[in-house]
C-alpha positions as CSV (number, residue, x, y, z in Angstrom):
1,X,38.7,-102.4,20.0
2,X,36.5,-99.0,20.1
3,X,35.1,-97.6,17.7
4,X,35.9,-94.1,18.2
5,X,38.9,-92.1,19.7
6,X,42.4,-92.9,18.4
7,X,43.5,-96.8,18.8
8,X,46.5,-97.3,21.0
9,X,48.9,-100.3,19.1
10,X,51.5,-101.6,21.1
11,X,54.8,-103.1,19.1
12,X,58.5,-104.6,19.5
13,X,60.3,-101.5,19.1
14,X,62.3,-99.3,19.2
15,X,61.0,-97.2,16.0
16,X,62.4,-98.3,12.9
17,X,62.0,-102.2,13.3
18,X,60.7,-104.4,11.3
19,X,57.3,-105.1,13.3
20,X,56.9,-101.1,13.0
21,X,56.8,-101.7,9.3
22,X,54.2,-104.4,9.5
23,X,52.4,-102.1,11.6
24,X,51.5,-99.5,9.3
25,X,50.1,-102.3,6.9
26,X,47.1,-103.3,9.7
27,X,43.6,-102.1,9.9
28,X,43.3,-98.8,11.2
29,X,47.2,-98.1,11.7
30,X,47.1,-94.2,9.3
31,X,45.0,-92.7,12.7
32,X,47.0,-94.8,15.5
33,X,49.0,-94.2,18.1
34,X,52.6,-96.5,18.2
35,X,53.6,-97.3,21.1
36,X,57.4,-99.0,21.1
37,X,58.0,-101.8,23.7
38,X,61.5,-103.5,24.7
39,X,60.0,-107.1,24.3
40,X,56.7,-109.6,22.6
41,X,55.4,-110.0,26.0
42,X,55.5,-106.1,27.0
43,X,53.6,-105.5,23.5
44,X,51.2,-108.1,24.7
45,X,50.5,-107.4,28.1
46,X,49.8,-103.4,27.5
47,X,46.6,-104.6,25.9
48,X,46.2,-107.1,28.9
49,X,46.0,-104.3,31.0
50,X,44.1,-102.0,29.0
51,X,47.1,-99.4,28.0
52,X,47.1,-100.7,24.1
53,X,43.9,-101.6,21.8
54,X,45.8,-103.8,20.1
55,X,49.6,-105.0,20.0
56,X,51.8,-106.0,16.3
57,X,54.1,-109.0,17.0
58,X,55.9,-111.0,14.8
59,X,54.8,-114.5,15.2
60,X,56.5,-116.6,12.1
61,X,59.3,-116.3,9.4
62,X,59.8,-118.0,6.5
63,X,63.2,-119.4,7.1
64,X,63.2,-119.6,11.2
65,X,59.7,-121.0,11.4
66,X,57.5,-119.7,14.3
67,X,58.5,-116.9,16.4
68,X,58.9,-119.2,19.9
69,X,58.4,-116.0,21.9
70,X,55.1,-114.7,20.6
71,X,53.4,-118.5,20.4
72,X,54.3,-119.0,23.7
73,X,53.0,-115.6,25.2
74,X,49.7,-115.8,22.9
75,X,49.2,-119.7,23.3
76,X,49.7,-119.5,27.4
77,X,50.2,-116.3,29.4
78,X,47.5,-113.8,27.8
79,X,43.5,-114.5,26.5
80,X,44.1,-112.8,23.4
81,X,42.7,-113.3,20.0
82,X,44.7,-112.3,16.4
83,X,42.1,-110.0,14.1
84,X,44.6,-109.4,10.9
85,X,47.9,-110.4,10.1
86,X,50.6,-109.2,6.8
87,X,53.6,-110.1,5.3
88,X,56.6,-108.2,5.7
89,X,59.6,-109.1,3.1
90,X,63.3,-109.0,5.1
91,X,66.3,-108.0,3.9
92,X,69.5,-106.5,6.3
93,X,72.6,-104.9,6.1
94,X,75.3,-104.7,8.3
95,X,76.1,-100.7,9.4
96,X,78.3,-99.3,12.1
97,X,78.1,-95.8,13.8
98,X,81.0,-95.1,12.1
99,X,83.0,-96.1,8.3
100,X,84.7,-99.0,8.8
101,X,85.7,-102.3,6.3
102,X,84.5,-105.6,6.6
103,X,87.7,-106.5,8.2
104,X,87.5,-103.8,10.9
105,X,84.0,-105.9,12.6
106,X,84.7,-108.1,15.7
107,X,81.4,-107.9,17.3
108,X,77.8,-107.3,15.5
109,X,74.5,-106.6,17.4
110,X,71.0,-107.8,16.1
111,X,68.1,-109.6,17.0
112,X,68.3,-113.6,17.4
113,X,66.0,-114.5,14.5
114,X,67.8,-111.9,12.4
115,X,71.3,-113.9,13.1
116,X,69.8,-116.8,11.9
117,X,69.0,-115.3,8.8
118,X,72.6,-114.4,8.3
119,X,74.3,-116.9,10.3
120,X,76.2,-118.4,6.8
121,X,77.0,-114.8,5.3
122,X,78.7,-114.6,8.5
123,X,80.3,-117.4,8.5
124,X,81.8,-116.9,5.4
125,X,82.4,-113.4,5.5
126,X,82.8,-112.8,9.6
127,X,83.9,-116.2,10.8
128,X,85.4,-114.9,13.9
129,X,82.6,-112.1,14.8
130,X,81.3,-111.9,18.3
131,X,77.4,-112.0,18.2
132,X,75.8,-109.7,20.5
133,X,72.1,-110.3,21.1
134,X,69.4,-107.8,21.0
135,X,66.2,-107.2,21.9
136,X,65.4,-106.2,18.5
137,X,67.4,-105.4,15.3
138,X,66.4,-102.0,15.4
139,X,67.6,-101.9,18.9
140,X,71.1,-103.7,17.6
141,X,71.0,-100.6,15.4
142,X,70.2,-97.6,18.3
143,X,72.6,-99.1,20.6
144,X,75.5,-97.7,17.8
145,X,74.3,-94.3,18.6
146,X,75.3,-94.6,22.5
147,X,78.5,-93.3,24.1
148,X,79.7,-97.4,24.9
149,X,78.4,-99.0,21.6
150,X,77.6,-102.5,22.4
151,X,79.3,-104.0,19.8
152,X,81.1,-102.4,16.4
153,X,78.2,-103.2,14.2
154,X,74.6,-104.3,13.7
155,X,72.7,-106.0,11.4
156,X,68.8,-104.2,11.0
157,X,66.9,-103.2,8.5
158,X,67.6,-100.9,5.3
159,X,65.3,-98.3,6.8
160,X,66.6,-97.6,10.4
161,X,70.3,-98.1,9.2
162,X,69.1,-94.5,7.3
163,X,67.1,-92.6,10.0
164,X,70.1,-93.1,12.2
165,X,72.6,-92.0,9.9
166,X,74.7,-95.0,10.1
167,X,77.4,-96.2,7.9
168,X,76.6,-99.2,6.0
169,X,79.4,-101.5,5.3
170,X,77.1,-104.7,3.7
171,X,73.6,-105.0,2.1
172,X,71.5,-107.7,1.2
173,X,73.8,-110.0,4.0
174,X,70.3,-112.5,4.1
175,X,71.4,-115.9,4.0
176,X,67.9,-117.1,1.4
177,X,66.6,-113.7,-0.7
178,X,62.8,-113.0,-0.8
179,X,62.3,-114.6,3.1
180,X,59.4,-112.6,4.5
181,X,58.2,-112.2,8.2
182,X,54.2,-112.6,8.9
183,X,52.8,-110.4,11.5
184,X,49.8,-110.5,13.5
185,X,47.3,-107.9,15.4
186,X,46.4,-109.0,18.6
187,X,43.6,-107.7,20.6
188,X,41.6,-109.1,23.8
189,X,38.8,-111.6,22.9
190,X,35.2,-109.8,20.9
191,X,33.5,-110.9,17.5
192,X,35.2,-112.2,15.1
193,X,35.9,-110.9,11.9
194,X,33.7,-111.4,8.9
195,X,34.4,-114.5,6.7
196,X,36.3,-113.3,3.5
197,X,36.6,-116.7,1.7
198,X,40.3,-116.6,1.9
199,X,40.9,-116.8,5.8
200,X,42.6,-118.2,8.3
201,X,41.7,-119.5,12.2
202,X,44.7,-119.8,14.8
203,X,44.3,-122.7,17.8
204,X,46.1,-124.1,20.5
205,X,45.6,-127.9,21.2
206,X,47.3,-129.7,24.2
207,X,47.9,-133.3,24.2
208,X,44.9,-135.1,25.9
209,X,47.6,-138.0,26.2
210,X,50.9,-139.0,25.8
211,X,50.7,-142.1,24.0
212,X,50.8,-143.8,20.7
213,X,48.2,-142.1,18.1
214,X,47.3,-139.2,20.3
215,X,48.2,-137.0,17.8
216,X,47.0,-138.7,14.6
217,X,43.5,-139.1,16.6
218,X,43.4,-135.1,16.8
219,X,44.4,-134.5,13.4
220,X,41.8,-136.7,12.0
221,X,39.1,-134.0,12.7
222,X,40.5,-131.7,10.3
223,X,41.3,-134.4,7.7
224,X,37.9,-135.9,7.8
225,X,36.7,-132.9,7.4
226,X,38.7,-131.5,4.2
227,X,40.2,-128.6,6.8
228,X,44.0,-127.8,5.6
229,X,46.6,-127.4,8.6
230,X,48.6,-124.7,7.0
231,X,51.4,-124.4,10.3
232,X,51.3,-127.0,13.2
233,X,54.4,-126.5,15.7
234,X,54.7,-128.0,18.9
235,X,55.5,-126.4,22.1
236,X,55.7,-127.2,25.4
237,X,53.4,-126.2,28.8
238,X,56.1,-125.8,31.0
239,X,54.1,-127.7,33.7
240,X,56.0,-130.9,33.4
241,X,59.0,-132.7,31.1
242,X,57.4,-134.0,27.8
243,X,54.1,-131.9,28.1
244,X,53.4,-130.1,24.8
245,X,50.7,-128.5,23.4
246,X,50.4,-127.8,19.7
247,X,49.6,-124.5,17.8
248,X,48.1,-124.8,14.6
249,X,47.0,-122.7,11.5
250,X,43.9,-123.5,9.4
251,X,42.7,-122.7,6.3
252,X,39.0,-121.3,6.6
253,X,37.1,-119.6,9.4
254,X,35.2,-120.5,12.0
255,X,32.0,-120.1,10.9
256,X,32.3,-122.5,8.5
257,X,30.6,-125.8,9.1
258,X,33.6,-128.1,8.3
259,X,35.8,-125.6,10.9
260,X,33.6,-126.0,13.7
261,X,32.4,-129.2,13.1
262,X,36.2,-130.1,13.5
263,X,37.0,-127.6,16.4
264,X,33.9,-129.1,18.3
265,X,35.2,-133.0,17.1
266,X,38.6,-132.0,18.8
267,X,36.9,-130.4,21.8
268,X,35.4,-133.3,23.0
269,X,38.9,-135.3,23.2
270,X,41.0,-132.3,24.3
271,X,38.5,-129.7,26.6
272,X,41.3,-127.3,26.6
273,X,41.9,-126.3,23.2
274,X,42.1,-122.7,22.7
275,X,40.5,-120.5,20.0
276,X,42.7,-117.8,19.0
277,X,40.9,-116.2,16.0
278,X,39.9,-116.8,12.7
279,X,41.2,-114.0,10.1
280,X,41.7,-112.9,6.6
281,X,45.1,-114.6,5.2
282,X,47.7,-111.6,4.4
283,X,48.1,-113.3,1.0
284,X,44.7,-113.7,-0.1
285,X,44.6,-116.8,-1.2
286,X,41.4,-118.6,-1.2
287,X,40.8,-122.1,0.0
288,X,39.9,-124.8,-1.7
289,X,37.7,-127.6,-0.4
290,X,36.6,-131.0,-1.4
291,X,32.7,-130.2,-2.8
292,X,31.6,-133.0,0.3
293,X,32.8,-130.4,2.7
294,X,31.6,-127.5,1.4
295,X,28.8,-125.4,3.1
296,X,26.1,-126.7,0.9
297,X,26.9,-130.5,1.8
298,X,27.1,-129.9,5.2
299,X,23.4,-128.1,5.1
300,X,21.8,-131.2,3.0
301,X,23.4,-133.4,5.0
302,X,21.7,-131.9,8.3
303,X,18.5,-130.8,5.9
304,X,18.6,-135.2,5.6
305,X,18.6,-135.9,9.6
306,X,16.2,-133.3,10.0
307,X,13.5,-135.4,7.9
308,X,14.5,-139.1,8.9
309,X,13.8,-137.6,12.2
310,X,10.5,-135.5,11.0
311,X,9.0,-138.4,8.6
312,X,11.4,-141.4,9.0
């Protein structure tokens, strides 16, 4: 990203979404300019293409798991790497353009992770509602404020339910208080961050093989080398029926020794594993490691080869 002139971020909009609000938590976000997109891959490909420093994307909730569109658009169709990421907590409410009871809703607009987070309070509440999806929830939300609404209601965020004025006929409809969604800043490939002690590194790992063991083969690396997988989902290439790669989060950074030593184990087996960054974890929490896989084991260890190979 440069290092002077204003920086150019790039996010699911419209304004007032939820990815907005993670954006003003990232590096460098008080002097930026936001730029709303309609979808995850717009976001993205602006900084493909050089129109956007850096894009804000949502790419995993605590209730709905990984955001499908994001790991698929990072993982496979752009060379991108994730500098930062932050936590954004998630509550909705249900508003309409105009007052109206519970009993008045037949159709609601939001986003389709957002439904999921309400899907029972619906149920119980709106059994017979008509879901209408949207690109966004704040977009759920704007749609309200057209001439044809799309649908009587939507369920967004606290916040843009306010800077448009809406009614709001239900708050705090989320089906499991205190879910939060984690955000990440995405830019095109450079040096990575420094190490913090309390990181994280992002890679993509397709299946050399389809057969029995495959997997537990690759995941050996990390365990043999005390290296946490803190998120492993499994996606697949869309090149043929049953091909899947997996994306992974790990606790600790690149640089060191029993990270690379396992992302070069892993790269002998499977050639086209991807690095996708390494970064400081949003929640600070440091790592902790087994003391035979800590930095200074790893040098004696080498500091021991080095002199059977010097004096035998």
């Amino acid at each position: 990203m440069p290092v002077t002139g204003t920086l150019r971020y790039s996010y699911l909009g419209p304004a007032g979404t939820f990815t907005e609000a993670a954006l003003a938590q990232m590096p460098g976000a008080e002097q930026a300019e936001r730029i709303p997109t309609s979808s995850v891959l717009a976001a993205l490909t602006m900084v493909d293409d050089g129109e956007a420093d850096a894009a804000v994307v949502p790419i995993e909730n605590s209730v709905e798991g990984g955001v499908t569109a994001t790991l698929d658009a990072v993982s496979v169709a752009h060379h991108l790497q994730i500098t930062a990421e932050t936590l954004v907590p998630i509550t909705f409410v249900l508003a309409s353009g105009q007052p109206m009871e519970l009993s008045e809703v037949s159709s609601v607009a939001t986003h389709s992770h957002a439904w999921a987070q309400v899907r029972s309070w619906a149920e119980n509440v709106l059994p017979r509602v008509e879901y209408v999806p949207a690109s966004s929830t704040a977009a759920g939300a704007h749609s309200l404020t057209t001439d044809i609404p799309v649908a009587d209601a939507a369920i967004c965020a606290p916040l843009v339910a306010e800077q448009l004025g809406l009614h709001v006929i239900a708050s705090g409809i989320e089906d499991v208080p205190g879910a939060v969604t984690r955000f990440v800043l995405v830019a095109k490939p450079g040096p990575v961050p420094a190490m913090t002690g309390a990181d994280k590194t992002t890679v993509t790992i397709p299946l050399p093989e389809d057969r029995a063991g495959a997997l537990m083969e690759l995941l050996e690396h990390f365990a043999t080398r005390g290296v946490n997988i803190c998120r492993i989902e499994s996606r697949p290439t869309g090149s043929a029926m049953g091909d899947y790669f997996f994306s992974m989060d790990l606790e600790g950074h690149i640089r060191e020794p029993r990270v690379a030593d396992a992302l070069a184990g892993i790269h002998r087996v499977s050639p086209a594993i991807r690095f996708l960054g390494s970064y400081p974890r949003a929640d600070g929490k440091a790592q902790q490691m087994r003391p035979d896989v800590s930095e200074e084991a790893f040098d004696a260890a080498q500091q021991w080869v080095a002199s059977l190979i010097q004096h035998g």
